[in-house]
C-alpha positions in Angstrom: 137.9 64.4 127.0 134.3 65.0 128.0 134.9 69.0 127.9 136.4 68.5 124.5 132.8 66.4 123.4 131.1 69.2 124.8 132.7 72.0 122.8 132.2 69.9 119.7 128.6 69.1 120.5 127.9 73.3 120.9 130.1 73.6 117.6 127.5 71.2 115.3 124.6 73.3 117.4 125.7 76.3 116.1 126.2 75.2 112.7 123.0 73.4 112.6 121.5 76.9 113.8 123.1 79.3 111.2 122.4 76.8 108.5 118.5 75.9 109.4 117.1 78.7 107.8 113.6 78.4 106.9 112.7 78.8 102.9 110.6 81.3 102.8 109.9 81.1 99.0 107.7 78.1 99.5 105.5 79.8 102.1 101.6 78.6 101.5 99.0 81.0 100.2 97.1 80.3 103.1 100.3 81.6 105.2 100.9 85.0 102.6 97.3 86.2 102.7 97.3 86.0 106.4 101.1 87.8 106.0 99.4 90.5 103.5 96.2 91.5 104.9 96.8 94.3 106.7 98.6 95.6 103.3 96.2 94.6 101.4 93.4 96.7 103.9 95.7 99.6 104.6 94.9 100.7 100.6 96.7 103.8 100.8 100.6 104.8 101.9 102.8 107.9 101.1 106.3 107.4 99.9 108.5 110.2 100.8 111.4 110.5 98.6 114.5 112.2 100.7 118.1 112.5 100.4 121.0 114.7 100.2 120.0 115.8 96.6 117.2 117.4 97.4 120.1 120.2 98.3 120.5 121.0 94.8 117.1 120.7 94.0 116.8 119.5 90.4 119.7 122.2 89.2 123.1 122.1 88.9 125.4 124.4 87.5 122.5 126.4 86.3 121.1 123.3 84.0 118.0 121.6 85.8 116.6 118.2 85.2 117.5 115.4 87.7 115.8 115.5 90.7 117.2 112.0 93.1 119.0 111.2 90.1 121.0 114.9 89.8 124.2 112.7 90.5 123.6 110.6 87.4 122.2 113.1 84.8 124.7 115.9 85.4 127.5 112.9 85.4 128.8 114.9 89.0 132.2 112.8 90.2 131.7 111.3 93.1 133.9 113.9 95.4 131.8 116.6 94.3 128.9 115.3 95.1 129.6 114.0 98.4 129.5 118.1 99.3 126.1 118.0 99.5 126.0 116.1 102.1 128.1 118.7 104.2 125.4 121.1 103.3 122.0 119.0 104.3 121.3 120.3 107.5 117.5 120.1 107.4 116.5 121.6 110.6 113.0 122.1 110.2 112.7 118.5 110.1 109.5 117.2 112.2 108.7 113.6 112.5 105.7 113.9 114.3 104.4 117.1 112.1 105.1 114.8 108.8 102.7 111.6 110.5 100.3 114.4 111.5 100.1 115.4 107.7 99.8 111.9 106.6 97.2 110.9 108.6 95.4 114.1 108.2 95.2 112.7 104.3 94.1 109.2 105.5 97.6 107.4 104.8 97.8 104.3 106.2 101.7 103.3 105.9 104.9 105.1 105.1 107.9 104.3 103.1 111.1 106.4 103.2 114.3 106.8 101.3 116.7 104.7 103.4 119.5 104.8 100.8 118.6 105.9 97.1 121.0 105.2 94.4 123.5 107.8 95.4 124.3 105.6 98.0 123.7 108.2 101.3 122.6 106.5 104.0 120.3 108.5 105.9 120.6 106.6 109.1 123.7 105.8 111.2 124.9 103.0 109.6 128.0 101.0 111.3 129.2 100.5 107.5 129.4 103.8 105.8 130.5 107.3 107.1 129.2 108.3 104.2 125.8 108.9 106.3 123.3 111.3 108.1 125.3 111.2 111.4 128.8 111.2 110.0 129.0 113.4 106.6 126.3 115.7 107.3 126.1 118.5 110.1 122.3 117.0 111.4 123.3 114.7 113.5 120.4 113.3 114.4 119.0 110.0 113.2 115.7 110.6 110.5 114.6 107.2 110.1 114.6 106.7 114.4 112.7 109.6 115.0 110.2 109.2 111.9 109.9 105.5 112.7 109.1 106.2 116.3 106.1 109.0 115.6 105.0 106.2 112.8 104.5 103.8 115.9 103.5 106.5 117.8 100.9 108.0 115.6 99.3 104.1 114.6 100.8 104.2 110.6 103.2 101.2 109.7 106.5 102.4 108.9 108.8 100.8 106.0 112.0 101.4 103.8 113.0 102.3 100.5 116.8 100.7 99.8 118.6 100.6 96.2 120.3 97.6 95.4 122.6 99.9 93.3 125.0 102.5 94.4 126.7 105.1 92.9 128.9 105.7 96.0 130.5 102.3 96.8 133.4 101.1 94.9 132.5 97.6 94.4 129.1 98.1 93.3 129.8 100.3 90.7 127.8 98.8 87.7 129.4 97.8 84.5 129.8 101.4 82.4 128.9 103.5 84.9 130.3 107.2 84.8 131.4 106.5 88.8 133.5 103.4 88.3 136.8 104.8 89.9 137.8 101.5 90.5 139.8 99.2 88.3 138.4 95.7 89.8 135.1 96.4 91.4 133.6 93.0 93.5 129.8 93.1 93.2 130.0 89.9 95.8 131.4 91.7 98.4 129.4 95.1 97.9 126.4 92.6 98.0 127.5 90.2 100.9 129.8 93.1 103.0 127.8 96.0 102.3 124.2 95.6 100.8 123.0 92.8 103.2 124.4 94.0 106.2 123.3 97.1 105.8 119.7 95.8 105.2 119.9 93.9 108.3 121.1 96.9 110.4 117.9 98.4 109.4 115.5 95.8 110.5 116.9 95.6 113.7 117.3 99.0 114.4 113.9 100.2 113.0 111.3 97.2 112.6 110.2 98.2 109.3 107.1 96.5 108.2 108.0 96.7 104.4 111.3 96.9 102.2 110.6 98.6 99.0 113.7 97.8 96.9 114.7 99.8 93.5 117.7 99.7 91.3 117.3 96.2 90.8 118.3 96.4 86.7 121.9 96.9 86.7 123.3 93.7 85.2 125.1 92.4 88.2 121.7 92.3 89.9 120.4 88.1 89.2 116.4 86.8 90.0 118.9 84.1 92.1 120.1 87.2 94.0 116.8 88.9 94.6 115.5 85.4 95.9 118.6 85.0 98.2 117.9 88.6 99.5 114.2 88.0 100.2 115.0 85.0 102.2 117.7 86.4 104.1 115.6 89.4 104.6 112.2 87.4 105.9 114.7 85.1 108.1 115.6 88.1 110.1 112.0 89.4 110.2 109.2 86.9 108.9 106.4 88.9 108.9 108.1 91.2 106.4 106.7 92.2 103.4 108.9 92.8 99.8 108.0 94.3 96.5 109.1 92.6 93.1 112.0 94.8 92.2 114.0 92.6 94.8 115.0 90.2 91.8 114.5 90.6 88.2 110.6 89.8 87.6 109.5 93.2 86.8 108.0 93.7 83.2 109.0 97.8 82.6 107.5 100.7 84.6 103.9 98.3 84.1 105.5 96.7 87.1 103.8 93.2 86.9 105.9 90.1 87.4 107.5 88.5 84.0 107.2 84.7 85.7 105.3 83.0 87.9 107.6 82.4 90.4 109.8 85.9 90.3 110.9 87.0 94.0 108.5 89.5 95.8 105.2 89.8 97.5 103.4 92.2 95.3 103.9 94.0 92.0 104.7 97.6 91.0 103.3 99.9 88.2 105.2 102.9 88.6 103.3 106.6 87.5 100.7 104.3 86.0 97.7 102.6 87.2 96.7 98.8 85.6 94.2 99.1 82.6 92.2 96.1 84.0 91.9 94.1 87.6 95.1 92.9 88.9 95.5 89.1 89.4 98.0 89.7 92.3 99.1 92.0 94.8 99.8 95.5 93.6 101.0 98.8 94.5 101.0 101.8 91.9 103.2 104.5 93.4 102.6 107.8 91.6 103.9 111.7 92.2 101.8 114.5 93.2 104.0 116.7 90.4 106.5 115.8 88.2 109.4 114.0 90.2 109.9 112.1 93.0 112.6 113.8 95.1 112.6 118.0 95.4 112.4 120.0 92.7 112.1 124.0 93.3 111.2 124.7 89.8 108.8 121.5 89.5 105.3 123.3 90.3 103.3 121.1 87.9 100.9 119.4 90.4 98.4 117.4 90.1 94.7 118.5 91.5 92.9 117.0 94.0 90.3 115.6 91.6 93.1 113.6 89.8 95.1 112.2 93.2 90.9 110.9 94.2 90.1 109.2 90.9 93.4 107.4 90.9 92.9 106.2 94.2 88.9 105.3 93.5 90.4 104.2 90.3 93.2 101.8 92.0 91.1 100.4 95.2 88.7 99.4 92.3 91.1 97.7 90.6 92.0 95.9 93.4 95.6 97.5 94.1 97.0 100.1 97.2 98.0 103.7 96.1 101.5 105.1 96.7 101.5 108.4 96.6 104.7 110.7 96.9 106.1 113.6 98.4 109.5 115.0 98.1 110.4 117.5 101.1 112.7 120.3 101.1 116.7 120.1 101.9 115.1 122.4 105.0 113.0 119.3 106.0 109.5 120.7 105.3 106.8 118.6 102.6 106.4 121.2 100.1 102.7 123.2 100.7 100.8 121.9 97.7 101.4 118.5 98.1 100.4 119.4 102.3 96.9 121.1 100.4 96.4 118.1 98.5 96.3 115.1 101.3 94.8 117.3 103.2 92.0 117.4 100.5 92.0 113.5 100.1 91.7 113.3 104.0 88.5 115.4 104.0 87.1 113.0 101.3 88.2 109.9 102.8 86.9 110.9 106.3 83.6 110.6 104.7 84.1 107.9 102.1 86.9 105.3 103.8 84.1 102.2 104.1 84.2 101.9 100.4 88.5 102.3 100.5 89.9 100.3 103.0 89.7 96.9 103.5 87.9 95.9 100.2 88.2 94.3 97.3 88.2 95.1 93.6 86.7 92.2 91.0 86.0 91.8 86.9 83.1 94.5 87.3 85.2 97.5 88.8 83.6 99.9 86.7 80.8 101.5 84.5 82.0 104.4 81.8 84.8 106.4 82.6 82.9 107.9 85.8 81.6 104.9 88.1 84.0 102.1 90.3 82.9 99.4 91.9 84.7 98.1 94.9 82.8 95.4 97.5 83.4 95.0 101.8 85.9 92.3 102.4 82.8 90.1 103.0 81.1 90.8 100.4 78.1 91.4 101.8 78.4 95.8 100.4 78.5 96.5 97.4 80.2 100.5 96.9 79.7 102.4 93.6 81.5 105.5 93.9 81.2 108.3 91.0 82.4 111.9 90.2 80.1 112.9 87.7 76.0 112.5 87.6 73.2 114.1 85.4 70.0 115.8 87.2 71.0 115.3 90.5 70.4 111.1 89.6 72.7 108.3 89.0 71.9 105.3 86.3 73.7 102.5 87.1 73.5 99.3 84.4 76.0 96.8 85.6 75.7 96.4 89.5 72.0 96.3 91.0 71.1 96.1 94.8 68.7 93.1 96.1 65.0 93.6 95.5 63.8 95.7 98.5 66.7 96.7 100.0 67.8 100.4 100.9 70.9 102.4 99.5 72.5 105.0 101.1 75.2 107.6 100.2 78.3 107.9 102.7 77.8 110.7 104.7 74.0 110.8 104.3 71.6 109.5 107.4 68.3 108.8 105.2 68.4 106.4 102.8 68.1 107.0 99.2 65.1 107.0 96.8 65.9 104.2 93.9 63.5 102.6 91.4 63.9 100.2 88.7 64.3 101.3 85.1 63.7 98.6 82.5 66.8 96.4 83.5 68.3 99.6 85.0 68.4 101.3 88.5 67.4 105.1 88.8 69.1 106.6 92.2 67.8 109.8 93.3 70.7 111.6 94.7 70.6 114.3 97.6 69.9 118.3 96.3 73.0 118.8 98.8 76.4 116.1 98.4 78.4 114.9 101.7 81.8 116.1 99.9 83.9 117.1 97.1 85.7 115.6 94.0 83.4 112.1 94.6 80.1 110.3 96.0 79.7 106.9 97.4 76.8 104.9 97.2 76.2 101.7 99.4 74.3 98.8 98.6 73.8 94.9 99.6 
């Protein structure tokens, strides 16, 4: 009798355990800002774009267009696609050269392809074969060995996952071109498939953010995105979430639709705010034309362009995600290497007025002067890429009476007077860098 009270006693324990899951949707502010702050300091990521269509390479049987959506545009059935996966054998693949690169450009955390919609897996998932370890000849686990350099190396690592998939059966989306099934179950993908899979990933790689995608297909419910991101932050509290978890995203503006849409920060993709954001955002941007390899794509942006967006962003108050898209050999394509490399010099000299501050309402003057401030607002930084006769007028953000300015990466401070309600900054004959000057003031 007593060892049958005992087993029922551990029954309602367990129960009570698996069903006392905290809500995670009414965390405080108090308890998010605490939760976002090294996010919201970090400023600047790369997103790296990588899959098994980066084998094609944007062309396929000799059309182009498609890039990590070549399964889609070219309407390839779903066996024939799958071949590419026998043929990604990327073995000039180096986690530690690929966080060498990104910190050599000043990148502060990394988000990788986990799973894009084509539904490869490009981990050794438990749940698929249709993954890196299985249907490709690599055999060797990407996301261990680049989330162990990240660690390594000191830059948060995190994961992109599509909520659709072209691949599975049951999540094939109402109309789609690979429904090869007559009954697909959207539950089960979601509850058999989608979760687990997610939670495999937390636990095997401690990702510090999941940057979902695909999240329009009309299966896809705000109650389902706000189920996910408390599952998701059950497992892992401390984990952060974009908006395209549920169904708050306004369009490729990114910003949430409601109040209370699912997700800890917003997402403008290949555009950057016109004003201030009023909440967490993140604009992720390419360095050429597509996100995921392209051997005819050579239109990239220059070096100027990739710093005003980020002067232009941090100003605004938001981070700057900026993408790469490496070969099927495993290698980040050259310019885009050229390119952070180029921001890197610039931010080695100019990182006080990037990380850890905040944009406000004044966050610029003209088209050629941002404003960002120190966390504690005691600096004020007015960075510009553009001045007249080796001076800089600025009309709309004044230091204190009697106090010095300098420029980062100049030692003596600078010569400034006062010019009607204006202030006249001499600037030094010679400049610290390229591309973009910073001037500091209290």
């Amino acid at each position: 009798m007593k060892k049958n009270i005992l087993m029922i006693s551990l029954m309602i324990l367990m129960s009570s355990a698996v069903f006392a899951q905290k809500n995670y949707l009414e965390e405080s502010k108090e308890a998010k800002t605490k939760r976002m702050q090294w996010w919201d300091d970090a400023t600047f990521g790369m997103f790296i774009h990588w899959g098994i269509y980066s084998v094609p390479a944007g062309e396929y049987n000799g059309k182009g267009g498609g890039a990590e959506w070549i399964m889609e545009t070219h309407k390839i059935p779903t066996a024939e696609y799958e071949k590419y996966a026998a043929q990604f054998n990327p073995q000039q693949f180096d986690a530690k050269q690929w966080v060498e690169i990104a910190k050599n450009a000043g990148v502060k955390y990394i988000v990788i392809t986990s799973k894009h919609h084509d539904g490869f897996s490009m981990w050794d998932s438990k749940l698929t074969k249709y993954d890196i370890m299985d249907a490709s000849p690599f055999k060797r686990d990407i996301l261990k060995e680049l989330s162990d350099a990240c660690k390594a190396g000191g830059i948060k690592f995190a994961l992109y996952h599509s909520i659709m998939d072209w691949h599975q059966p049951d999540a094939m989306s109402k109309g789609s071109i690979h429904q090869n099934t007559v009954n697909p179950d959207f539950n089960k993908y979601r509850e058999e498939y989608l979760k687990p899979q997610l939670a495999e990933l937390i636990k095997k790689y401690d990702p510090a953010i999941l940057w979902f995608d695909g999240e329009w297909i009309p299966e896809w419910t705000e109650a389902q995105g706000k189920d996910l991101y408390n599952y998701l932050r059950n497992i892992k509290p401390s984990l952060i979430i974009n908006n395209r978890v549920g169904k708050g995203r306004d369009g490729m503006q990114g910003v949430k639709k409601y109040k209370d849409a699912a997700g800890d920060y917003d997402t403008p993709e290949q555009e950057i705010l016109a004003g201030a954001g009023q909440d967490y955002w993140e604009s992720c941007m390419t360095i050429n034309n597509n996100w995921g390899y392209v051997k005819a794509d050579h239109n990239w942006k220059s070096s100027q362009t990739l710093i005003d967006n980020l002067v232009d962003i941090t100003a605004k108050g938001g981070n700057y995600l900026l993408n790469v898209g490496p070969s099927p050999e495993g290698l980040i394509p050259g310019p885009s290497v050229e390119r952070l490399k180029e921001m890197g010099d610039w931010l080695k000299v100019n990182k006080e007025a990037i990380y850890a501050t905040k944009g406000g309402k004044t966050y610029k003057e003209g088209e050629h002067i941002r404003f960002t401030q120190s966390n504690n607002g005691k600096f004020t930084y007015a960075i510009f890429n553009k001045a007249d006769n080796n001076e800089l007028l600025l009309k709309t953000v004044q230091p204190k009476e009697g106090s010095k300015i300098y420029m980062l990466g100049v030692k003596e401070p600078l010569v400034w007077t006062k010019k009607g309600g204006d202030v006249l900054i001499k600037l030094p004959a010679e400049l610290p860098c390229k591309y973009a000057w910073t001037i500091k003031m209290m």
